[in-house]
MDTraj code that builds the backbone (N, CA, C; nanometers):
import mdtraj as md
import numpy as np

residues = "UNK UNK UNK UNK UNK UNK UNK UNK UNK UNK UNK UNK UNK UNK UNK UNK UNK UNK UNK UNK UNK UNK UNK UNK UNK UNK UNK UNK UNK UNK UNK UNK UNK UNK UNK UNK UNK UNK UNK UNK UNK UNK UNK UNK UNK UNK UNK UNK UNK UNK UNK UNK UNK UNK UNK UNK UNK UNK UNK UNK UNK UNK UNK UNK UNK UNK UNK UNK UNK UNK UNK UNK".split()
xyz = np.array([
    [0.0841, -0.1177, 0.0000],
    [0.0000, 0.0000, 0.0000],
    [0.0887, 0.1240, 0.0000],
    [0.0705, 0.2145, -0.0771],
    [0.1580, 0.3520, -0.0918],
    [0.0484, 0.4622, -0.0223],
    [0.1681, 0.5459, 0.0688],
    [0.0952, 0.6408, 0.1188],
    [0.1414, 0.7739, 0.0299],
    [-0.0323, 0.8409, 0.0113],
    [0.0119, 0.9717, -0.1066],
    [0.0832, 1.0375, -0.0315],
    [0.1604, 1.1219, -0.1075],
    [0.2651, 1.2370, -0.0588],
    [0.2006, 1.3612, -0.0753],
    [0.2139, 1.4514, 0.0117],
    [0.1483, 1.6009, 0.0653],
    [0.2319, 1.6821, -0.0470],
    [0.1374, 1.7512, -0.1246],
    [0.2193, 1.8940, -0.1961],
    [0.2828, 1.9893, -0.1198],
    [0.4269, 1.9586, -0.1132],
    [0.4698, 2.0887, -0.0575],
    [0.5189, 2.2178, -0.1264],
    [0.4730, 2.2233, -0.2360],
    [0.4224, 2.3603, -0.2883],
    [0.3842, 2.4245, -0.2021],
    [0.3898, 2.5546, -0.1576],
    [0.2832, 2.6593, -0.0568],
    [0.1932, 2.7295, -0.1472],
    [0.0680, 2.7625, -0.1020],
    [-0.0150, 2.8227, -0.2002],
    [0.0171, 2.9621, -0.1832],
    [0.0835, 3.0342, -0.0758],
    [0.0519, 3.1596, -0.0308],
    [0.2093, 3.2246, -0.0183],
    [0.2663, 3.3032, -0.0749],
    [0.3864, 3.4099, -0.0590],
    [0.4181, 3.5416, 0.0469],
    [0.5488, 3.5062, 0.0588],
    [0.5266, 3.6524, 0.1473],
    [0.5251, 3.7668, 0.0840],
    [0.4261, 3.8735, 0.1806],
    [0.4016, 3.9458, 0.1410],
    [0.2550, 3.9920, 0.0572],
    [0.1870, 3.8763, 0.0663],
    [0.0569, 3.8040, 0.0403],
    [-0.0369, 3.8711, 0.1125],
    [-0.1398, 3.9640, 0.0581],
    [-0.2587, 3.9633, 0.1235],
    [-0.3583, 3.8480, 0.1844],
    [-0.3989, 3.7993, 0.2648],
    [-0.4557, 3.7166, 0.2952],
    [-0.5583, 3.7449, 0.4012],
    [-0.7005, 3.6374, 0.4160],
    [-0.8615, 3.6827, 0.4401],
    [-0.8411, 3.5372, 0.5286],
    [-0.9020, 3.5299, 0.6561],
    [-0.9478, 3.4223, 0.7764],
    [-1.0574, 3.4367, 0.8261],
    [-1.0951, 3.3787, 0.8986],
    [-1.2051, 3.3613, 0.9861],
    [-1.1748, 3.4731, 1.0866],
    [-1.2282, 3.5850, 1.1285],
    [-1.1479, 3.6732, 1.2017],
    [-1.0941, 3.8005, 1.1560],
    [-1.0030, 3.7907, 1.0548],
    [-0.9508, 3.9468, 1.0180],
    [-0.9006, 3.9034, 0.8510],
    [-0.7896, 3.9770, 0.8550],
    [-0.7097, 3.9650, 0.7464],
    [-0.5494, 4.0250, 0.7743],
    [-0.4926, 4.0007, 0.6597],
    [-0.3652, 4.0532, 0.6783],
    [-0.2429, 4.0139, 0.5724],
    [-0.1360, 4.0259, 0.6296],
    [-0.0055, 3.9900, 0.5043],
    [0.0733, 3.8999, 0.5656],
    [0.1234, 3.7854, 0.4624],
    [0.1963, 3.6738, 0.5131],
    [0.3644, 3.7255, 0.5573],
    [0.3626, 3.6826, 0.6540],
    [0.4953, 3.7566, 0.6733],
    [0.6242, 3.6481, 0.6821],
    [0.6263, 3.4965, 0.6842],
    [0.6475, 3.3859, 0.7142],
    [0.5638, 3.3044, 0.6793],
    [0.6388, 3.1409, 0.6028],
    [0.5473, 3.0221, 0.6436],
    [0.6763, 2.9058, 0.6577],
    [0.6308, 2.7843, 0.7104],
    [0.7122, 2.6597, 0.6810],
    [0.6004, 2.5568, 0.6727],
    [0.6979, 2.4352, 0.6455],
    [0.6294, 2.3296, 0.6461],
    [0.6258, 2.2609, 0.7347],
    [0.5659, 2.1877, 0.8249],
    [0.5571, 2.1156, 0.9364],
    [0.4710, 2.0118, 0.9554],
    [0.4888, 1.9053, 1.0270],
    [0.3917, 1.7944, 1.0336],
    [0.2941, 1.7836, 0.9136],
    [0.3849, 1.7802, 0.7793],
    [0.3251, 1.7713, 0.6668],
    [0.1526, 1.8769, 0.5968],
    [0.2157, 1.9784, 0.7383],
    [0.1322, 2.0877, 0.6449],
    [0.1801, 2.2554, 0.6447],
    [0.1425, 2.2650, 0.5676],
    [0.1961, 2.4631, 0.6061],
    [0.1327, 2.5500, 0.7040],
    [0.2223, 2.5952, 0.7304],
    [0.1874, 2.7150, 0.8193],
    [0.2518, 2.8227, 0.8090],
    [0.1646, 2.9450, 0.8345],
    [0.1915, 3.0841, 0.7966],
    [0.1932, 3.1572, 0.9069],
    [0.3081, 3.2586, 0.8842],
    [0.2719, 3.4030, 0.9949],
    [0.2045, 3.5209, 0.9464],
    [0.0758, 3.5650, 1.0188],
    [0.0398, 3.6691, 0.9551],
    [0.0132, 3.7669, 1.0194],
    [0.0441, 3.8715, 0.9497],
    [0.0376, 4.0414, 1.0033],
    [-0.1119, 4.0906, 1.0283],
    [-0.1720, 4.1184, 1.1150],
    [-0.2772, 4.1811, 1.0989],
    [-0.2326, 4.3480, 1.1137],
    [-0.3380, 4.3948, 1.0362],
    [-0.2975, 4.5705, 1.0468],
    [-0.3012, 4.5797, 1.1876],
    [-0.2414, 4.6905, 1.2365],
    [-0.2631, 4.7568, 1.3617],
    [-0.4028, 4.8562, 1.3963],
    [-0.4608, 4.8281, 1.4682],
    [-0.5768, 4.9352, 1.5205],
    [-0.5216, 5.0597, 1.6057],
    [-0.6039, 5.0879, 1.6526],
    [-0.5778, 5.2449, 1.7521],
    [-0.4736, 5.1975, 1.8723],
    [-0.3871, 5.2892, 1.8958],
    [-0.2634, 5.2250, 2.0127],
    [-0.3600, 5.2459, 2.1435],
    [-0.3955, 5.1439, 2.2211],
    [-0.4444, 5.1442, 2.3836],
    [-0.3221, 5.3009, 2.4591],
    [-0.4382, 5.2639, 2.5756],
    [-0.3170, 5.4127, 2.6643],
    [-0.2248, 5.3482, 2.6917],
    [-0.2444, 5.1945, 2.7599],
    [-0.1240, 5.1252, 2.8254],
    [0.0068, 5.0914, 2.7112],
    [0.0193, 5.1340, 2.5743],
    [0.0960, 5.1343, 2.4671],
    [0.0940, 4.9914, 2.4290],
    [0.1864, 4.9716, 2.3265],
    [0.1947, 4.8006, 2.2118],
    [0.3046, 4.7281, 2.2928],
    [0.2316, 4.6057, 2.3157],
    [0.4189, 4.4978, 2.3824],
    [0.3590, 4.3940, 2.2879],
    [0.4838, 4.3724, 2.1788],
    [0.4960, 4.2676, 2.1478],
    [0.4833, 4.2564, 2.0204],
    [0.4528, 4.1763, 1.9497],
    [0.4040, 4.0889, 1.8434],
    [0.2154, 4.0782, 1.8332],
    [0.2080, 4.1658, 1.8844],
    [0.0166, 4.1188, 1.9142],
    [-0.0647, 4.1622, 1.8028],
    [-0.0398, 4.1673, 1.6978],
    [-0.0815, 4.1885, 1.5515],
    [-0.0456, 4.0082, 1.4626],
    [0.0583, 3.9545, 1.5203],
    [0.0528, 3.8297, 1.4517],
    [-0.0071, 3.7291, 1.4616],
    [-0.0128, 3.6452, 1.3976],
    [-0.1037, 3.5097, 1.4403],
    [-0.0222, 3.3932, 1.3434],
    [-0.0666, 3.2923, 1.4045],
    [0.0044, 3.1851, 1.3482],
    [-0.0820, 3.0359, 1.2870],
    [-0.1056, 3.0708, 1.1196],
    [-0.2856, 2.9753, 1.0925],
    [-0.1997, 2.8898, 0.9878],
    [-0.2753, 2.8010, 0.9668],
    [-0.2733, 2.6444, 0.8827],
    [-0.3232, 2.7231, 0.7343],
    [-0.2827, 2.6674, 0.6344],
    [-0.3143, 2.6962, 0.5102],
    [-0.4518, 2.6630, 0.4452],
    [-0.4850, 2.5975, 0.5217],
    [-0.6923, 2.5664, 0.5104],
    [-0.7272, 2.6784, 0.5804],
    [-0.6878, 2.7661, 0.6431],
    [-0.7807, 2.8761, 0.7583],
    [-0.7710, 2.9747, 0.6453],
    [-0.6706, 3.0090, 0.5462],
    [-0.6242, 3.1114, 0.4721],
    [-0.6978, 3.1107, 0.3370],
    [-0.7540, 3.2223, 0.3075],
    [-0.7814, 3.2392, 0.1627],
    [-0.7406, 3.3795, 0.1021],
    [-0.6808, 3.4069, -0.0065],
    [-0.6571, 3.4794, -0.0720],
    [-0.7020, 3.6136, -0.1149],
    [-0.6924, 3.7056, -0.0620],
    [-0.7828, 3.8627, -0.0342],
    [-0.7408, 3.8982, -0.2203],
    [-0.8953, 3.9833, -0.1934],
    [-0.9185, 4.0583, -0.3059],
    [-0.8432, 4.1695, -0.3342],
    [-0.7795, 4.2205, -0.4215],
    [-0.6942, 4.4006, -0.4180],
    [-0.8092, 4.4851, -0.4456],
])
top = md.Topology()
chain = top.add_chain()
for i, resn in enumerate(residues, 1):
    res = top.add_residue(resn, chain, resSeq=i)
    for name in ("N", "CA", "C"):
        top.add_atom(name, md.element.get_by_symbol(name[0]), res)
traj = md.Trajectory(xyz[None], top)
């Protein structure tokens, strides 16, 4: 019995607009892992809180099924 092999093609580039369940944003990173992709993505920034920005809290980290391809 042969087990199929996973396309590791990525569908999505950096620098990629991209649409989720949730927001949207730009791929900023992906790899391949446990035979699937995964992406880092930028969400825009909103209004700065008083207590100011710590961190990375605009990124998120989604599977290539969560991701679809934004309109320009």
């Amino acid at each position: 019995m042969t087990i199929p092999t996973i396309d590791r093609v990525h569908t999505f580039n950096r620098e990629q607009k991209v649409k989720f369940v949730g927001g949207e944003g730009i791929v900023r990173n992906f790899k391949f892992e446990d035979e699937h992709w995964l992406y880092v993505v930028e969400m825009p920034l909103g209004r700065e809180p008083e207590f100011g920005r710590i961190g990375a809290e605009t990124m998120v980290l989604l599977s290539e099924i969560e991701l679809r391809a934004a309109q320009s």
